[in-house]
BAVONU-536412 format. One record per residue (C-alpha): residue in one letter; z negated, x, y. Coordinates in Angstrom, 1 decimal. Last residue first. Layout:
! residues N
+------+--------+--------+--------+
: code :      w :      u :      v :
+------+--------+--------+--------+
:    A :      Z :      X :      Y :
...
+------+--------+--------+--------+
//
This chain:
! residues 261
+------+--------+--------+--------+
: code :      w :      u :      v :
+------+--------+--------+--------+
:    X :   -0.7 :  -19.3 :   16.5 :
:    X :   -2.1 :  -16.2 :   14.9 :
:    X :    0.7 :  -14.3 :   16.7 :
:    X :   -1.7 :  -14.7 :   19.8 :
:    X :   -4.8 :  -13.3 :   18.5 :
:    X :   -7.8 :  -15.2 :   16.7 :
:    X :  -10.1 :  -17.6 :   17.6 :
:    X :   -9.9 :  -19.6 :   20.4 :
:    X :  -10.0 :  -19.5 :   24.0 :
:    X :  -11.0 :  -23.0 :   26.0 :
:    X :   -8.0 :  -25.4 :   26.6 :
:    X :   -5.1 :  -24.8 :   28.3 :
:    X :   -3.1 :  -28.2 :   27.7 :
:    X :   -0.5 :  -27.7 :   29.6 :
:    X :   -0.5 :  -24.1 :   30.8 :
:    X :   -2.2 :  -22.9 :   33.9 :
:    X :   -0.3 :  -21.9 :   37.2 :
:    X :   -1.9 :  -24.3 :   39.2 :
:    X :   -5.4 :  -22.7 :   38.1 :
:    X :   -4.3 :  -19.0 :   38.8 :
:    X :   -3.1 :  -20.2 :   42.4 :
:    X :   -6.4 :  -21.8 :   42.8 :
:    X :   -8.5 :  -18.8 :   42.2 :
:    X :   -6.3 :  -16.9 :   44.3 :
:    X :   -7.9 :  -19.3 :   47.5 :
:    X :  -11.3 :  -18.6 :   46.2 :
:    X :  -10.4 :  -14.8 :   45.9 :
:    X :   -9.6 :  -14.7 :   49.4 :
:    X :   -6.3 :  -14.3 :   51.5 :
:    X :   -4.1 :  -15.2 :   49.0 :
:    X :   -0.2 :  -14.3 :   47.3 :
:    X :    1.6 :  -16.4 :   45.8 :
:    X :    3.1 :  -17.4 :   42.6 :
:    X :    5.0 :  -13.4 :   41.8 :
:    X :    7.5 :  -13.3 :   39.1 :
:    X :    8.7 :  -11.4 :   36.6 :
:    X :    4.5 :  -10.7 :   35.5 :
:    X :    5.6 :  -12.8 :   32.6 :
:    X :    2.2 :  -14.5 :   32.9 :
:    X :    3.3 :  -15.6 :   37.1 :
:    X :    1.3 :  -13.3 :   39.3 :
:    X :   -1.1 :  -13.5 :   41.5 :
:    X :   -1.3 :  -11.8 :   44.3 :
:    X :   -4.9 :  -11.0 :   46.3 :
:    X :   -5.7 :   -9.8 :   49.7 :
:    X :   -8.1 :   -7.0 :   51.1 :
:    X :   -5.0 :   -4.8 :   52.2 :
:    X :   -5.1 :   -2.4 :   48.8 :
:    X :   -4.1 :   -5.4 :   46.8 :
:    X :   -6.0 :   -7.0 :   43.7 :
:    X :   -3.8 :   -8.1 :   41.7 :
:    X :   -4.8 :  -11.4 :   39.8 :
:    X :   -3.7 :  -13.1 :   36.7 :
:    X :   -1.3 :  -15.7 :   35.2 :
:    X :   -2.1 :  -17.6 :   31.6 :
:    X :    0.2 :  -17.8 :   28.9 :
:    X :    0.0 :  -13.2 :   28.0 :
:    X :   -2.0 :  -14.2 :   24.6 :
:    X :   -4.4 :  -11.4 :   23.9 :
:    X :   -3.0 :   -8.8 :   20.6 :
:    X :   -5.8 :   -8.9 :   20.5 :
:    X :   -8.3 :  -11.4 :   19.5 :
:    X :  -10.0 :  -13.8 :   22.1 :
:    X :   -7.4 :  -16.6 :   22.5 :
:    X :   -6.3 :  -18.3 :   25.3 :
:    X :   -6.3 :  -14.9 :   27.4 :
:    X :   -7.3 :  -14.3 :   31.5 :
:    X :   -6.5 :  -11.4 :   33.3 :
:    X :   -8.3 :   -9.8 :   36.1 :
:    X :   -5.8 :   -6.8 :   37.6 :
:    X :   -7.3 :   -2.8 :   37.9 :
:    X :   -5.2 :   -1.5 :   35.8 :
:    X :   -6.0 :   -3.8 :   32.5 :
:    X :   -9.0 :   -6.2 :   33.2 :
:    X :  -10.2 :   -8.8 :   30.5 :
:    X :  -11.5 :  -12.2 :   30.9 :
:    X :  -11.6 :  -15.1 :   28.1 :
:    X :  -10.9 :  -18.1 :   28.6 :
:    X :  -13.8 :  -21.1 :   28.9 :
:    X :  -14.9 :  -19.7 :   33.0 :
:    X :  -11.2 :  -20.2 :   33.9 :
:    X :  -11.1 :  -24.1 :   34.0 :
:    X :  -14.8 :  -24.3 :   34.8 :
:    X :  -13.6 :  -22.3 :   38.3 :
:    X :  -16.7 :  -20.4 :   39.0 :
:    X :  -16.1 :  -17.4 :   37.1 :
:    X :  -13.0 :  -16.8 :   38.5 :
:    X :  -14.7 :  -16.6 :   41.9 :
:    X :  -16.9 :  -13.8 :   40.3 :
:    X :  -14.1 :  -12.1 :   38.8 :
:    X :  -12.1 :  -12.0 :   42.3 :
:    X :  -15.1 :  -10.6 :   44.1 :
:    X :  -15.8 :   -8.0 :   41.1 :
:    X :  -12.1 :   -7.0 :   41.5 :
:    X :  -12.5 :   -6.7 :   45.2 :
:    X :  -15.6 :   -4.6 :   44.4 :
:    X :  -14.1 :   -2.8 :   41.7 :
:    X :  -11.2 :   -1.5 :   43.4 :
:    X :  -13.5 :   -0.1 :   46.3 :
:    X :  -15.6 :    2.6 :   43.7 :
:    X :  -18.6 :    3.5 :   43.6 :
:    X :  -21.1 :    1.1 :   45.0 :
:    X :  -19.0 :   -1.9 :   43.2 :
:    X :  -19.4 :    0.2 :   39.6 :
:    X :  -22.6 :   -1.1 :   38.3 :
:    X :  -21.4 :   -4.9 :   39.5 :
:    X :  -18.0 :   -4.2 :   38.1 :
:    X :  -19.6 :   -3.7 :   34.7 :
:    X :  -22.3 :   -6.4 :   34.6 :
:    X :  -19.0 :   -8.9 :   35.7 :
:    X :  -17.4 :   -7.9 :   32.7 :
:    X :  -20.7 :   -7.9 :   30.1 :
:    X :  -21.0 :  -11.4 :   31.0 :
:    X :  -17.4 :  -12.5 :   30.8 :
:    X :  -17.3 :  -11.4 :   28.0 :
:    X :  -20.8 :  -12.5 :   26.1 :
:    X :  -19.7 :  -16.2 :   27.0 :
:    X :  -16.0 :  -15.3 :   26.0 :
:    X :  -17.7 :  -14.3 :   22.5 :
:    X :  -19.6 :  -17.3 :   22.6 :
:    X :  -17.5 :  -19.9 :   22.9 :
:    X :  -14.9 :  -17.6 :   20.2 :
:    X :  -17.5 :  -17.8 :   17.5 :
:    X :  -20.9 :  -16.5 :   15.9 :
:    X :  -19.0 :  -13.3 :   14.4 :
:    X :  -17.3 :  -12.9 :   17.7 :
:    X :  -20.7 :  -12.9 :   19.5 :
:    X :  -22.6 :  -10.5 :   17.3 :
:    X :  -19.0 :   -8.1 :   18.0 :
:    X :  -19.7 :   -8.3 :   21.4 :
:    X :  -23.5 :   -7.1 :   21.3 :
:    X :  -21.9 :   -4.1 :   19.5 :
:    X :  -22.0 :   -3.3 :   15.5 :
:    X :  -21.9 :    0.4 :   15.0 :
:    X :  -22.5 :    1.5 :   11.3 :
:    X :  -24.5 :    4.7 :   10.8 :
:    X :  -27.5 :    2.2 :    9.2 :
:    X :  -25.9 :    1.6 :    6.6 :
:    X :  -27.2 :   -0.9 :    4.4 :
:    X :  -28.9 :   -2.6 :    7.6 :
:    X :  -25.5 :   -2.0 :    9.4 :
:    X :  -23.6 :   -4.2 :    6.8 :
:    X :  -26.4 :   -6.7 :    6.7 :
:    X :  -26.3 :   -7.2 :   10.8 :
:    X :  -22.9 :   -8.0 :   10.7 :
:    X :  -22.9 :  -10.1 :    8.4 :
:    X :  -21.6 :   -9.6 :    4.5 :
:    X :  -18.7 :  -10.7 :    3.8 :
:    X :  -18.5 :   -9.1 :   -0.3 :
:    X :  -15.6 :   -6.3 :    1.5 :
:    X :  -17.4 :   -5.3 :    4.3 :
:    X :  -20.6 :   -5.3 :    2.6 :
:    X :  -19.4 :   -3.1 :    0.3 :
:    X :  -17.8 :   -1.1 :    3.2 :
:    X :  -21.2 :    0.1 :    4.3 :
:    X :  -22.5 :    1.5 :    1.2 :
:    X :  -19.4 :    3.4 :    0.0 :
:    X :  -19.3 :    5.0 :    3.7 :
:    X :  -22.8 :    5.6 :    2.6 :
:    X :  -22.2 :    7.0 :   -0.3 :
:    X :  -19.0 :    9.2 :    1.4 :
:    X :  -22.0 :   10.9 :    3.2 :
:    X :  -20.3 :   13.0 :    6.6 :
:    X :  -20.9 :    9.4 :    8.2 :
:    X :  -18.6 :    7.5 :   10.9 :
:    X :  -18.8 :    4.5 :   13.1 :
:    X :  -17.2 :    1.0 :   13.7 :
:    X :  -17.6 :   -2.3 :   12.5 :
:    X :  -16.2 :   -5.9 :   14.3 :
:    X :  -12.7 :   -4.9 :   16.0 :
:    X :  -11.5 :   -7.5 :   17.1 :
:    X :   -7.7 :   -9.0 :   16.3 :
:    X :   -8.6 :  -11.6 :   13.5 :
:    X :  -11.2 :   -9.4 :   11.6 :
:    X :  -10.9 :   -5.6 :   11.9 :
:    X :  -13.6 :   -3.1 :   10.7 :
:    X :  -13.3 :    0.5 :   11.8 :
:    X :  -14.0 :    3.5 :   10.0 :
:    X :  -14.4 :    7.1 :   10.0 :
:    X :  -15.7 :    9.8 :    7.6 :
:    X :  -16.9 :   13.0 :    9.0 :
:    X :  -16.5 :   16.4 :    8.0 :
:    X :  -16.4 :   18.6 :   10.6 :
:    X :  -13.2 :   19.0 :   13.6 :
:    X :  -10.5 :   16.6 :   12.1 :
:    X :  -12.7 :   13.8 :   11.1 :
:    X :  -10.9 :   12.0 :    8.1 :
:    X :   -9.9 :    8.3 :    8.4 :
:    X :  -11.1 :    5.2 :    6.1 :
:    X :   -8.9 :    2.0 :    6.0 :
:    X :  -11.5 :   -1.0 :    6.2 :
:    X :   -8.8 :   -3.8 :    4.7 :
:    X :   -8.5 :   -7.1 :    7.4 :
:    X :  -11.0 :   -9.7 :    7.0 :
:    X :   -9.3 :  -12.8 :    7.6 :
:    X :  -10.8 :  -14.3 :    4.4 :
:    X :  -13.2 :  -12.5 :    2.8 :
:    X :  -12.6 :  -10.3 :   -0.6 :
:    X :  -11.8 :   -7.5 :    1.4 :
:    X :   -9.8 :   -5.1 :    1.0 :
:    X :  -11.1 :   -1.4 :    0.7 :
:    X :   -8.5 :    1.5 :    2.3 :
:    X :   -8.5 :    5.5 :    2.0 :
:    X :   -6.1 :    7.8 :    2.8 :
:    X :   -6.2 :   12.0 :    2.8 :
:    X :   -4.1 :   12.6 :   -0.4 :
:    X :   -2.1 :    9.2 :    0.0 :
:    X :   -0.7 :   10.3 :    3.6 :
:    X :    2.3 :    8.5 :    4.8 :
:    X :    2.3 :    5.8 :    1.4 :
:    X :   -1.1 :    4.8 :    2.5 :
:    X :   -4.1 :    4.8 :   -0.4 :
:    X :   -5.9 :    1.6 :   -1.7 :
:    X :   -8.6 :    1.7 :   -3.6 :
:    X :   -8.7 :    0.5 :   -7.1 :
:    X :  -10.9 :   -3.0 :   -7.7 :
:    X :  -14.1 :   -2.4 :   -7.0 :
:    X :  -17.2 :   -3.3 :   -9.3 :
:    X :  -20.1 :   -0.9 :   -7.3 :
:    X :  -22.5 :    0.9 :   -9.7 :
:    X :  -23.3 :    2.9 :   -6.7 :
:    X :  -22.0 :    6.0 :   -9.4 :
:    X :  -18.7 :    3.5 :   -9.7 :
:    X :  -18.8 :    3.2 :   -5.9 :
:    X :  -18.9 :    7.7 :   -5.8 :
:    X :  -16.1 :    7.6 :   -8.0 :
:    X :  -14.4 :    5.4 :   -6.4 :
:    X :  -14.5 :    7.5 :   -3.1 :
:    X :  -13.7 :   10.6 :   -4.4 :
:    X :  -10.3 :    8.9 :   -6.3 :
:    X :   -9.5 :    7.6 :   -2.7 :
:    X :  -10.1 :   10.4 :   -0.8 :
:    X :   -8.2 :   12.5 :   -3.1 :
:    X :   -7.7 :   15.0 :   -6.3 :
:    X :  -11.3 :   15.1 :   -7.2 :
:    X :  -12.2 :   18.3 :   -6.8 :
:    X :  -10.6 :   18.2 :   -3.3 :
:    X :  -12.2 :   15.6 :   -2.2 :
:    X :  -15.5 :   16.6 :   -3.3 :
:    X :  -15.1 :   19.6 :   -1.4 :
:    X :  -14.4 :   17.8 :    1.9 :
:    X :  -15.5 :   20.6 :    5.0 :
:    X :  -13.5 :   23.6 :    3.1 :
:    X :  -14.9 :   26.7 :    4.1 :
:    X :  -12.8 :   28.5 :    6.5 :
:    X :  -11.4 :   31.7 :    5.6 :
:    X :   -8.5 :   30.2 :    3.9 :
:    X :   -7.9 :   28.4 :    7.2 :
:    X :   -9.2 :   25.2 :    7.2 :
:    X :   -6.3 :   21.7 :    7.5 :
:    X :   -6.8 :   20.0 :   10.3 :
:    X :   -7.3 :   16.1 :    9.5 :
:    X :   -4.5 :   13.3 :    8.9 :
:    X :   -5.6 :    9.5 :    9.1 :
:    X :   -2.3 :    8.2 :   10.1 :
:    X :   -3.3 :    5.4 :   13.0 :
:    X :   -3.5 :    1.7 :   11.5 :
:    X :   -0.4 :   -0.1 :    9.7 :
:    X :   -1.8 :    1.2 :    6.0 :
:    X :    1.1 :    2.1 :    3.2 :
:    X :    0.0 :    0.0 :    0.0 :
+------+--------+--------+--------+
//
């Protein structure tokens, strides 16, 4: 099964280098190593997946819950380290890495039975689970709820600092008022507040959003960014372009990214 994620290659050591992954090598591969250290766990998997560009060094475990994407393991290039990351529907839910390839055995058992969140990192304690991954695994209400949250902390802590985020900050904030806006879900990408229908990535690109411009003004643009609806002296007033601009039927975010649908 070839992986779509980034090839997990690793520098190779000199011959006067010792050899961070010994156990790999004994065994042939990353996936034979890591089977064998799940059959020692007394773990039941089925054979573990390798990618076509690098079946050596490649690692994947499907999982056995829906929409749970398979945890492909990557090498560190600079010590031994394993990597991983845990997709579900477009967000990453697990992250982290461990030099112990029982751990990494550990941690994508509960991956693959569906276990929370909060089980995986208990067995594994290496595991990063953010407070924005807790809200994805409760739903997409609250995952735009911990969004927009942890977006308008962000531009608060940098207002002092930096002049874009202020007048991105004043924009978010009016955003945040409109109840229309307030149930999508807000990202920022060069400075401009955008605004998806669904909360997975790839986002959904329905939905204008907000330039900031260097005068103290606002343009928003049409979704295709081909085309600009107005521009506005405050955020209030680019507020209202936004809303005029929305989609039949634009509903609160859902689950999932835009090909989903």
């Amino acid at each position: 099964m070839t992986s779509n994620s980034a090839d997990p290659s690793r520098r190779v050591p000199s011959p006067t280098e010792p050899d961070p992954y010994p156990d790999l090598t004994s065994a042939g591969s990353l996936a034979a190593a890591l089977e064998s250290v799940a059959a020692g766990l007394g773990l039941g998997w089925d054979p573990v997946l390798v990618s076509e560009s690098d079946p050596l060094r490649s690692a994947g475990v499907a999982s056995e819950v829906v929409d749970r994407e398979t945890c492909w393991i990557t090498l560190g290039s600079a010590e031994r380290q394993f990597i991983l990351s845990g997709w579900c529907r477009g967000v990453r839910l697990i992250s982290g890495s461990t030099p112990d390839l029982g751990d990494m055995a550990l941690a994508l058992e509960g991956w693959r039975k569906g276990a929370t969140l909060r089980e995986i990192h208990e067995a594994a304690p290496f595991v990063t689970v953010t407070e924005l991954a807790r809200a994805h695994e409760r739903g997409p209400a609250a995952a735009v709820a911990v969004g927009w949250r942890l977006l308008l902390e962000g531009l608060r802590q940098k207002e002092d600092l930096f002049s874009y985020a202020r007048s991105t900050l004043r924009i978010a904030e009016a955003a945040y008022a409109e109840p229309k806006l307030r149930r999508l879900y807000p990202f920022t990408s060069h400075r401009s507040l955008h605004f998806t229908t669904c909360v997975g990535i790839p986002y959904s690109r329905d939905v204008p959003h907000v330039d900031p411009l260097s005068d103290g003004r606002y343009r928003v643009h049409a979704p295709s960014r081909r085309a600009v609806i107005g521009d506005a002296d405050t955020p209030e007033a680019a507020v209202a372009l936004v809303v005029s601009g929305l989609p039949v039927g634009c509903g609160p975010a859902v689950a999932g990214a835009s090909g989903d649908r």
